[in-house]
Backbone as XML, in Angstrom:
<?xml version="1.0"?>
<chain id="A" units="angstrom">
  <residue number="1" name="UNK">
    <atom name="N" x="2.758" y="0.815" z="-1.926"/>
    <atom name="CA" x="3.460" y="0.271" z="-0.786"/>
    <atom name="C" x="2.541" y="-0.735" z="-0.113"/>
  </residue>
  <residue number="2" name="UNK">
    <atom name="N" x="2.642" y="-2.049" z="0.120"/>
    <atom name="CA" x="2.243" y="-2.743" z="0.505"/>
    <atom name="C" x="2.603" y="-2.991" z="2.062"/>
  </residue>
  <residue number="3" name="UNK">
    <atom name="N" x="1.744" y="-3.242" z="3.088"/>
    <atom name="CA" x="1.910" y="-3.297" z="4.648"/>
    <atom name="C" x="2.346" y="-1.531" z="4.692"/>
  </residue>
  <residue number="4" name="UNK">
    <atom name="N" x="1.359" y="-0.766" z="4.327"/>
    <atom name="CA" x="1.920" y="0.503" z="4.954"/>
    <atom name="C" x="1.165" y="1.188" z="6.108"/>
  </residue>
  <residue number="5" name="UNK">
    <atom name="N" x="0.026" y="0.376" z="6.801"/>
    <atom name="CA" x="-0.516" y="0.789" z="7.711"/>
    <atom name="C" x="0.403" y="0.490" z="8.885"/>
  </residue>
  <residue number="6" name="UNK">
    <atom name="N" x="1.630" y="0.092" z="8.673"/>
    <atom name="CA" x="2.314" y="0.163" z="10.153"/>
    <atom name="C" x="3.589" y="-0.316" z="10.665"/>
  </residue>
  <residue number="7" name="UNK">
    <atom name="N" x="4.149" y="0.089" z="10.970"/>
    <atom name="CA" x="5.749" y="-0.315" z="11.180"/>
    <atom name="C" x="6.759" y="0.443" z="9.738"/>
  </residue>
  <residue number="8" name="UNK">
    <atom name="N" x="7.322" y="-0.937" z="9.702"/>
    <atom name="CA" x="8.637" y="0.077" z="8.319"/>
    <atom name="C" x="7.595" y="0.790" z="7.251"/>
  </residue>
  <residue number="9" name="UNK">
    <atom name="N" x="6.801" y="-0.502" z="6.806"/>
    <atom name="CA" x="5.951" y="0.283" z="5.819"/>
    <atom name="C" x="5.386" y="1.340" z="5.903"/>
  </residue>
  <residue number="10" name="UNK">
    <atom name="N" x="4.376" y="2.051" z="7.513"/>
    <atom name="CA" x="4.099" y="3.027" z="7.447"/>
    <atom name="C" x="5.036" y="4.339" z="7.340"/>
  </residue>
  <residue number="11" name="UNK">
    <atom name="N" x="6.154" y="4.142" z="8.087"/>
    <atom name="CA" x="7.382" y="5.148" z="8.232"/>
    <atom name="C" x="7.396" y="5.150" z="6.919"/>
  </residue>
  <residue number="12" name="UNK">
    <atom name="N" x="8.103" y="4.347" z="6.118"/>
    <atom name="CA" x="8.576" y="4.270" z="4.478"/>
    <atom name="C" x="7.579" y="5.634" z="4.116"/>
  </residue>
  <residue number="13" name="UNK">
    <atom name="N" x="6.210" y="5.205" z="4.129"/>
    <atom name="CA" x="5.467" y="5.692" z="3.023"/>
    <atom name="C" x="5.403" y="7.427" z="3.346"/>
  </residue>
  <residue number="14" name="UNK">
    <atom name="N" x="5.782" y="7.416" z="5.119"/>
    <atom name="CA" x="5.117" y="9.018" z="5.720"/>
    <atom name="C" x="6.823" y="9.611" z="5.372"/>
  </residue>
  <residue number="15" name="UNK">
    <atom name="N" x="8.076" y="8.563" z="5.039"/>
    <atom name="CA" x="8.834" y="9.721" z="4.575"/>
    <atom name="C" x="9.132" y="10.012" z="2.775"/>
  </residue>
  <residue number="16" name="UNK">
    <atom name="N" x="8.337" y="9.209" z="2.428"/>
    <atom name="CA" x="8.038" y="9.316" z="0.688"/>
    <atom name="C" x="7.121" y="10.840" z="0.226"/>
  </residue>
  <residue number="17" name="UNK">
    <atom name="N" x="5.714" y="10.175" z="1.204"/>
    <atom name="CA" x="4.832" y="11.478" z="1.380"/>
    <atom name="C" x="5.863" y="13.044" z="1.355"/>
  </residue>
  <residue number="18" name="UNK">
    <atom name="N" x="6.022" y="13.075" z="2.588"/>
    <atom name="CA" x="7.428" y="14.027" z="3.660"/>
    <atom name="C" x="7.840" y="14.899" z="2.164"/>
  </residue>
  <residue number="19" name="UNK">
    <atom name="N" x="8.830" y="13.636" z="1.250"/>
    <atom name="CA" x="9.565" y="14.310" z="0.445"/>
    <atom name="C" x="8.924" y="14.766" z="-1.203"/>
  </residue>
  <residue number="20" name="UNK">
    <atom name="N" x="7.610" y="14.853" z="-0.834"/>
    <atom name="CA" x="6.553" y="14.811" z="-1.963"/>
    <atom name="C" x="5.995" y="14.655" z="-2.784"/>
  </residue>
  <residue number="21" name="UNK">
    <atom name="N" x="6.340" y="13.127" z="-2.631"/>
    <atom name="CA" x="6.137" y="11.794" z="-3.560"/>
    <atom name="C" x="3.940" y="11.227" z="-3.370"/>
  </residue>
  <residue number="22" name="UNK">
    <atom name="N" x="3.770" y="10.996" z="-4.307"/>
    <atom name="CA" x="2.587" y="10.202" z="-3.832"/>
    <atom name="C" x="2.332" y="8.883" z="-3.746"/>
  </residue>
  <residue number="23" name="UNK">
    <atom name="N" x="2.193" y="8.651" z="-2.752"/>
    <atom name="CA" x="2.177" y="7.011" z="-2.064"/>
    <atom name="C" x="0.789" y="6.473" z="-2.447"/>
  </residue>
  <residue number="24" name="UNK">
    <atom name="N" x="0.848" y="5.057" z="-2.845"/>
    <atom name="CA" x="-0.207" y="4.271" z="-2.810"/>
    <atom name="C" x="-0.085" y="3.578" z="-1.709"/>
  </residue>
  <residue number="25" name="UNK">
    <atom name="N" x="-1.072" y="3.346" z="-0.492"/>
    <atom name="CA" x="-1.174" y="2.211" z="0.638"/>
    <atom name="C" x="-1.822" y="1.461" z="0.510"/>
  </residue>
  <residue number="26" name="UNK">
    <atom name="N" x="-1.131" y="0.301" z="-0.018"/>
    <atom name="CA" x="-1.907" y="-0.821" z="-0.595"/>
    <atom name="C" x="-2.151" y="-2.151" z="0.527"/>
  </residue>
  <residue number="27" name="UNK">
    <atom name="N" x="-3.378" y="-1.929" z="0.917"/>
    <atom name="CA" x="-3.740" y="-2.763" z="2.393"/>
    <atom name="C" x="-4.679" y="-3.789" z="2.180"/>
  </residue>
  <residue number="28" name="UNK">
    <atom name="N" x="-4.814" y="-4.761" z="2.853"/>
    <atom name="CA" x="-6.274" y="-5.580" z="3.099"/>
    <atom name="C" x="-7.113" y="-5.011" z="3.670"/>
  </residue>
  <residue number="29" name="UNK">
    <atom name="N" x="-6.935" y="-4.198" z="4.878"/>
    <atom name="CA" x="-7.681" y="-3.368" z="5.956"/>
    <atom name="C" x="-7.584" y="-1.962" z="6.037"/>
  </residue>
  <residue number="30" name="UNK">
    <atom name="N" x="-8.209" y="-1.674" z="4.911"/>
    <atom name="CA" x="-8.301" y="-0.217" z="4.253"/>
    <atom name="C" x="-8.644" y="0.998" z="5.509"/>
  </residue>
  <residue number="31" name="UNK">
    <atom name="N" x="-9.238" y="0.512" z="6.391"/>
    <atom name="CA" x="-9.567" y="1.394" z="7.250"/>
    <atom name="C" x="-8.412" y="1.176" z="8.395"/>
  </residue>
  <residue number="32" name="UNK">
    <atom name="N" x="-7.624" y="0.688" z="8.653"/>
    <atom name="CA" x="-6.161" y="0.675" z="9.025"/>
    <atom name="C" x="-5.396" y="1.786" z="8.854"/>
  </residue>
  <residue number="33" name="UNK">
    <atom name="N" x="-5.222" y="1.590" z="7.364"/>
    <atom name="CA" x="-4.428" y="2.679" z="6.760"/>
    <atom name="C" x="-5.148" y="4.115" z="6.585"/>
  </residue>
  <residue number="34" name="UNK">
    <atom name="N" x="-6.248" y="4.094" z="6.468"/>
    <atom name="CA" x="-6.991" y="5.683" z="6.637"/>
    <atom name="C" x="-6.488" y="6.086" z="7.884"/>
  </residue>
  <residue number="35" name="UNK">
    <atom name="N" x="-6.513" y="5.297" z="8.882"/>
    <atom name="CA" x="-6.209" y="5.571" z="10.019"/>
    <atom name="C" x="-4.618" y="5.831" z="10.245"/>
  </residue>
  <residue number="36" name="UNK">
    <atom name="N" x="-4.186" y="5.175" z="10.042"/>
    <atom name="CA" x="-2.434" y="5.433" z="10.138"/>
    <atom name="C" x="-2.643" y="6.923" z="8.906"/>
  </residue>
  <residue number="37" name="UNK">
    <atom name="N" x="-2.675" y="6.835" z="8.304"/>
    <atom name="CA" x="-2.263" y="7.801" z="6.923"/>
    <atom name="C" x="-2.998" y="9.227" z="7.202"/>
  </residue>
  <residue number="38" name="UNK">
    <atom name="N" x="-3.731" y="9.684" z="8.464"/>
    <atom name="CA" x="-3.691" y="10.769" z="9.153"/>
    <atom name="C" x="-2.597" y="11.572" z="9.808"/>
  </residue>
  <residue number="39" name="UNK">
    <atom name="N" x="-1.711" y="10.389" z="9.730"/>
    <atom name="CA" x="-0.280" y="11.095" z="10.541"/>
    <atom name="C" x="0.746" y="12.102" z="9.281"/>
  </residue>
  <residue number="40" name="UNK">
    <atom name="N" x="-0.218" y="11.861" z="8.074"/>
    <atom name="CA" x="0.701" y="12.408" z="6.967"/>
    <atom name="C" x="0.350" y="14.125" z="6.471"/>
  </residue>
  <residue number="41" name="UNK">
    <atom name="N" x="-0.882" y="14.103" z="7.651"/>
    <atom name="CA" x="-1.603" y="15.672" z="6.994"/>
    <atom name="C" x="-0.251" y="16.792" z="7.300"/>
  </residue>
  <residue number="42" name="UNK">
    <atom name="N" x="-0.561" y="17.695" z="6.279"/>
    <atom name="CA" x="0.474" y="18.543" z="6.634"/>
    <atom name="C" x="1.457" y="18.659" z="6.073"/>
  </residue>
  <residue number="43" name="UNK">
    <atom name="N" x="1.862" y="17.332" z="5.382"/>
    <atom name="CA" x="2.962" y="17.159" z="4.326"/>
    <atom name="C" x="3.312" y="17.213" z="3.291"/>
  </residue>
  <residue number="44" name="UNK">
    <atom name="N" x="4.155" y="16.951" z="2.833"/>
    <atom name="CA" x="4.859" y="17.545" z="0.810"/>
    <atom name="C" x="3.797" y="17.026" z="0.073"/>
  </residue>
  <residue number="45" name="UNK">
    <atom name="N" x="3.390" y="15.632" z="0.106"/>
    <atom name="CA" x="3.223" y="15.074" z="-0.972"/>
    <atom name="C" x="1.996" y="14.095" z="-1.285"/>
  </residue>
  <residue number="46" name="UNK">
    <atom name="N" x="1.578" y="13.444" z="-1.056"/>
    <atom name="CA" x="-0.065" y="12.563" z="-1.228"/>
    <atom name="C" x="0.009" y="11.529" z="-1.049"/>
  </residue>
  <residue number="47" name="UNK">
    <atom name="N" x="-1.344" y="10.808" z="-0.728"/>
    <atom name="CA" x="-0.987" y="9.226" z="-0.330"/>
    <atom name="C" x="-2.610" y="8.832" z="-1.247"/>
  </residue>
  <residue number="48" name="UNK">
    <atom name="N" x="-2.915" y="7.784" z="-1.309"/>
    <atom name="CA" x="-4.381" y="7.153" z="-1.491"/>
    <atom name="C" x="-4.285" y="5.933" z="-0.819"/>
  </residue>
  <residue number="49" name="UNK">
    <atom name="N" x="-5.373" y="5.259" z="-0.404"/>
    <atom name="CA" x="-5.627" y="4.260" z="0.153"/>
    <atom name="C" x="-6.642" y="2.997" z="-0.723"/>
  </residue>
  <residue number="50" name="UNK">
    <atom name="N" x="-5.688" y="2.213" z="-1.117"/>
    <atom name="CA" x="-6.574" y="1.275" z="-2.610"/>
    <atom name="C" x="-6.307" y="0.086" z="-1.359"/>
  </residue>
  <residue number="51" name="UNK">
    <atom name="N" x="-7.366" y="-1.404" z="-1.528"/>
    <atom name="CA" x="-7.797" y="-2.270" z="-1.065"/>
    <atom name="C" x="-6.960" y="-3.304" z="-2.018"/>
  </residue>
  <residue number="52" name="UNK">
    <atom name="N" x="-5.711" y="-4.008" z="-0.996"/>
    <atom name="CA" x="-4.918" y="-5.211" z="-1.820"/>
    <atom name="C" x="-5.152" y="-6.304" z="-0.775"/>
  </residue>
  <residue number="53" name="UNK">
    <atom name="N" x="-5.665" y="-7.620" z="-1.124"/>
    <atom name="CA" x="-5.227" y="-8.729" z="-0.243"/>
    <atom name="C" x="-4.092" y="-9.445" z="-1.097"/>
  </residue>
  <residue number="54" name="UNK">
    <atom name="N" x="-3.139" y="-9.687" z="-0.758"/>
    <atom name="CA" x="-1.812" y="-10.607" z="-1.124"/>
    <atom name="C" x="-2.446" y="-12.232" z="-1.456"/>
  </residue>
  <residue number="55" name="UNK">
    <atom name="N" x="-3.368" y="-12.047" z="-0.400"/>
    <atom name="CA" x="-3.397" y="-14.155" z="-0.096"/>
    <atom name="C" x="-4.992" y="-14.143" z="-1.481"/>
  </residue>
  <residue number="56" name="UNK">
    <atom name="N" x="-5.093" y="-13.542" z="-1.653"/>
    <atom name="CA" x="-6.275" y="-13.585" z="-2.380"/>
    <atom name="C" x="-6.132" y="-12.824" z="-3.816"/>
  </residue>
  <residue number="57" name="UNK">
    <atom name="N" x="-6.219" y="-13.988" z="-4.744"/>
    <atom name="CA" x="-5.673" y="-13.616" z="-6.331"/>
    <atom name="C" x="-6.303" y="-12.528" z="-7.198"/>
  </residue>
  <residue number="58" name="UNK">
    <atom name="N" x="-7.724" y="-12.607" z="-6.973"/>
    <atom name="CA" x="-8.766" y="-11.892" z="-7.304"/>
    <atom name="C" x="-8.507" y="-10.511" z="-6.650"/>
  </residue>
  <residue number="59" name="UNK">
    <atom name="N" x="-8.419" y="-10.324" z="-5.614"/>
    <atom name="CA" x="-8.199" y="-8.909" z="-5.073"/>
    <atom name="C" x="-6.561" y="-8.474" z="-5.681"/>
  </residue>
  <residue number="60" name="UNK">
    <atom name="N" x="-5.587" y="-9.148" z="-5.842"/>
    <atom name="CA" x="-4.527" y="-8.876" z="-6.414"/>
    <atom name="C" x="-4.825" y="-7.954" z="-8.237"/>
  </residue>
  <residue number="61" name="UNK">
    <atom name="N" x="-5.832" y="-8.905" z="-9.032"/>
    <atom name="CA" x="-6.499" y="-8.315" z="-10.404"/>
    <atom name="C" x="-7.289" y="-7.470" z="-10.378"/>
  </residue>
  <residue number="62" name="UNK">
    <atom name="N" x="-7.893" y="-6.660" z="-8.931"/>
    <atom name="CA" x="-8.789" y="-5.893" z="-8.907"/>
    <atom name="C" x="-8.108" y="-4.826" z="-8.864"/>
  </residue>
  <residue number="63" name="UNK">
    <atom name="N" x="-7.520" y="-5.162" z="-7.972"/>
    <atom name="CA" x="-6.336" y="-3.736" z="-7.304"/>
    <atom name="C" x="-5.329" y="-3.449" z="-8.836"/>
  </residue>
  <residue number="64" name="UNK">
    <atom name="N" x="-5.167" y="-4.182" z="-9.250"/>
    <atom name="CA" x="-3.915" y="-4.142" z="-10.776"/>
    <atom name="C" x="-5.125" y="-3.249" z="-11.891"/>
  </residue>
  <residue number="65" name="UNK">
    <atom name="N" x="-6.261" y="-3.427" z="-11.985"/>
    <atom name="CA" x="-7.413" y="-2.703" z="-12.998"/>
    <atom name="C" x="-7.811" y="-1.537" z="-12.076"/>
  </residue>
  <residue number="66" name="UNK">
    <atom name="N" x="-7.712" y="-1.555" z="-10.863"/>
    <atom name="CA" x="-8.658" y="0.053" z="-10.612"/>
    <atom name="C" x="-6.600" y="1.106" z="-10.451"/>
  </residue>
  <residue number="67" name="UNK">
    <atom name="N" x="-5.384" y="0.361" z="-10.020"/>
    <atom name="CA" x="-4.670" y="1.131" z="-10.308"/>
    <atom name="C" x="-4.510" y="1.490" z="-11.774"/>
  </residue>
  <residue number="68" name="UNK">
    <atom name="N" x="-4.221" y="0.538" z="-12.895"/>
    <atom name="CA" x="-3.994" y="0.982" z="-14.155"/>
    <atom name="C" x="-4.494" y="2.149" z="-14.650"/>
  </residue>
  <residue number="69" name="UNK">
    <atom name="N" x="-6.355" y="1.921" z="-14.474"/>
    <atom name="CA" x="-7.295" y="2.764" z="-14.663"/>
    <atom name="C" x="-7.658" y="3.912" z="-13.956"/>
  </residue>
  <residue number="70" name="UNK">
    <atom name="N" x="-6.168" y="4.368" z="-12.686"/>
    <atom name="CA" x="-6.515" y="5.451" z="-12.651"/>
    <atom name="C" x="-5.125" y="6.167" z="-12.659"/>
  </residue>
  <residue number="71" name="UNK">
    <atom name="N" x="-3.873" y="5.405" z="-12.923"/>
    <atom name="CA" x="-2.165" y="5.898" z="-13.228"/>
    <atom name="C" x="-1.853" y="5.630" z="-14.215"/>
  </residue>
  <residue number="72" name="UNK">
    <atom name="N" x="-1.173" y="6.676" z="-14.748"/>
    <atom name="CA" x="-0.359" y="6.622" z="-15.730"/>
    <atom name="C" x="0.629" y="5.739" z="-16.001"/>
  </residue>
  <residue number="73" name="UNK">
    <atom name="N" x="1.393" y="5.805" z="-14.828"/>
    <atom name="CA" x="2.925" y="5.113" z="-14.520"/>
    <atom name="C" x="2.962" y="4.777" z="-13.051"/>
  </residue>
  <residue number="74" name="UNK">
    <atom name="N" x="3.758" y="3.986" z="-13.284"/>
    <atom name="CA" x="4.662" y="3.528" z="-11.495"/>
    <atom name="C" x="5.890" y="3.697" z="-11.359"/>
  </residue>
  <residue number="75" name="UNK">
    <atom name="N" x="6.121" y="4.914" z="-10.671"/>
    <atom name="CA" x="7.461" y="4.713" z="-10.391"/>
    <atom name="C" x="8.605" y="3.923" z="-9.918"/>
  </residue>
  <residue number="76" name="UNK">
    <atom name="N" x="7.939" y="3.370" z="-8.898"/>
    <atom name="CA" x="8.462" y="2.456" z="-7.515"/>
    <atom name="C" x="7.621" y="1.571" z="-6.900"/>
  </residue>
  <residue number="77" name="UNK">
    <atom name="N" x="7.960" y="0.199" z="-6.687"/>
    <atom name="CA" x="7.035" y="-0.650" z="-5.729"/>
    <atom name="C" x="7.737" y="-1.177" z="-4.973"/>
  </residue>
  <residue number="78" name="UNK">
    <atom name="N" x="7.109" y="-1.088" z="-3.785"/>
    <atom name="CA" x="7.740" y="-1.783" z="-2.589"/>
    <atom name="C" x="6.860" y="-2.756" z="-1.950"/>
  </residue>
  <residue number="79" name="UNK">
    <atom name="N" x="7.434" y="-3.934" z="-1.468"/>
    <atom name="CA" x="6.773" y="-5.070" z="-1.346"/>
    <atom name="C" x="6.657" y="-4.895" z="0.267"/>
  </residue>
  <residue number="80" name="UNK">
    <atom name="N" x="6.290" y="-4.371" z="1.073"/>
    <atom name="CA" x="6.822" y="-4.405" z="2.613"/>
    <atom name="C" x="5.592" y="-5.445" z="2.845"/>
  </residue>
  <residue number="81" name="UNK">
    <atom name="N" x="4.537" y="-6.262" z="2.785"/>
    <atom name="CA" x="3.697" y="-6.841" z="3.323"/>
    <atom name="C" x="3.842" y="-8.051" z="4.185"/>
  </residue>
  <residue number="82" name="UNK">
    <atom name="N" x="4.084" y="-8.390" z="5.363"/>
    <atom name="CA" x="4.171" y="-9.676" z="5.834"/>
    <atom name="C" x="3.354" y="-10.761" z="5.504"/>
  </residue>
  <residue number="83" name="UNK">
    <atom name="N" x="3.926" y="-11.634" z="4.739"/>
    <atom name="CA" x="3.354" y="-12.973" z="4.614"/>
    <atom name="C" x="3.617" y="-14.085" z="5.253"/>
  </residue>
  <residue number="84" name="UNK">
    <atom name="N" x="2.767" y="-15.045" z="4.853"/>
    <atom name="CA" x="2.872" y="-16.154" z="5.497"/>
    <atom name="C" x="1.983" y="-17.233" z="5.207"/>
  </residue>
  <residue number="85" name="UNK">
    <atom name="N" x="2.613" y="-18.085" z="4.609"/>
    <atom name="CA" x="2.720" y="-18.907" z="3.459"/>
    <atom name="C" x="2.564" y="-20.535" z="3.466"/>
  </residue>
  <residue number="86" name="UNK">
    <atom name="N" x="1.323" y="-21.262" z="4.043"/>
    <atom name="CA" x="1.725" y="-22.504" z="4.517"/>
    <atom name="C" x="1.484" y="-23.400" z="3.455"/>
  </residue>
  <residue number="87" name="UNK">
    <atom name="N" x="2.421" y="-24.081" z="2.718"/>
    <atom name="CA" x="1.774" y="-25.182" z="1.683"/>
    <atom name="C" x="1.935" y="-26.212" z="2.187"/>
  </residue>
  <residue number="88" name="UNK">
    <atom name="N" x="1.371" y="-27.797" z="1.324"/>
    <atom name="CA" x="1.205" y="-28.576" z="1.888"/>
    <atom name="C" x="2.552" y="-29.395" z="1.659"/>
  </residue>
  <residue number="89" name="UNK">
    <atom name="N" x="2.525" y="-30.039" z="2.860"/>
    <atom name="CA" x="4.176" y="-31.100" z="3.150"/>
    <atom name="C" x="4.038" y="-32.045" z="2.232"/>
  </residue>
  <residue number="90" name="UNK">
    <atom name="N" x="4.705" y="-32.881" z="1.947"/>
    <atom name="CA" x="5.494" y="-33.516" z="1.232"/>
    <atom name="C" x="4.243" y="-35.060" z="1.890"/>
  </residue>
</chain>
């Protein structure tokens, strides 16, 4: 889950957790989401906290080799991350 340290994304992921699913929180600001992803103790199902920047390609191939190399499969991806996107005009 991408943007899950807060707003839809965090809800999304704490009712995935809830129903005892294991969530990946895939953040730029890893310590964000440690922080939000305390609100999940107690619940069905698991979360981890892996380091994604969107705007940065290299962290996109890092995050794609340390998930491969440690999942089997993906069930589900959800894109919730706010972007914002300026290219150059014309």
């Amino acid at each position: 889950m991408t943007g899950a340290n807060s707003g839809v994304g965090l809800e999304t992921t704490r009712q995935l957790v809830r129903q005892g699913g294991h969530v990946v929180l895939a953040c730029r600001r890893t310590d964000a989401a440690e922080e939000a992803a305390r609100s999940f103790s107690g619940l069905k199902g698991s979360h981890e906290v892996m380091r994604l920047d969107l705007a940065d390609l290299q962290s996109v191939r890092d995050f794609v080799a340390e998930f491969t190399a440690n999942h089997d499969r993906l069930d589900g991806l959800a894109c919730n991350a706010g972007l914002v996107s300026m290219g150059k005009g014309p």
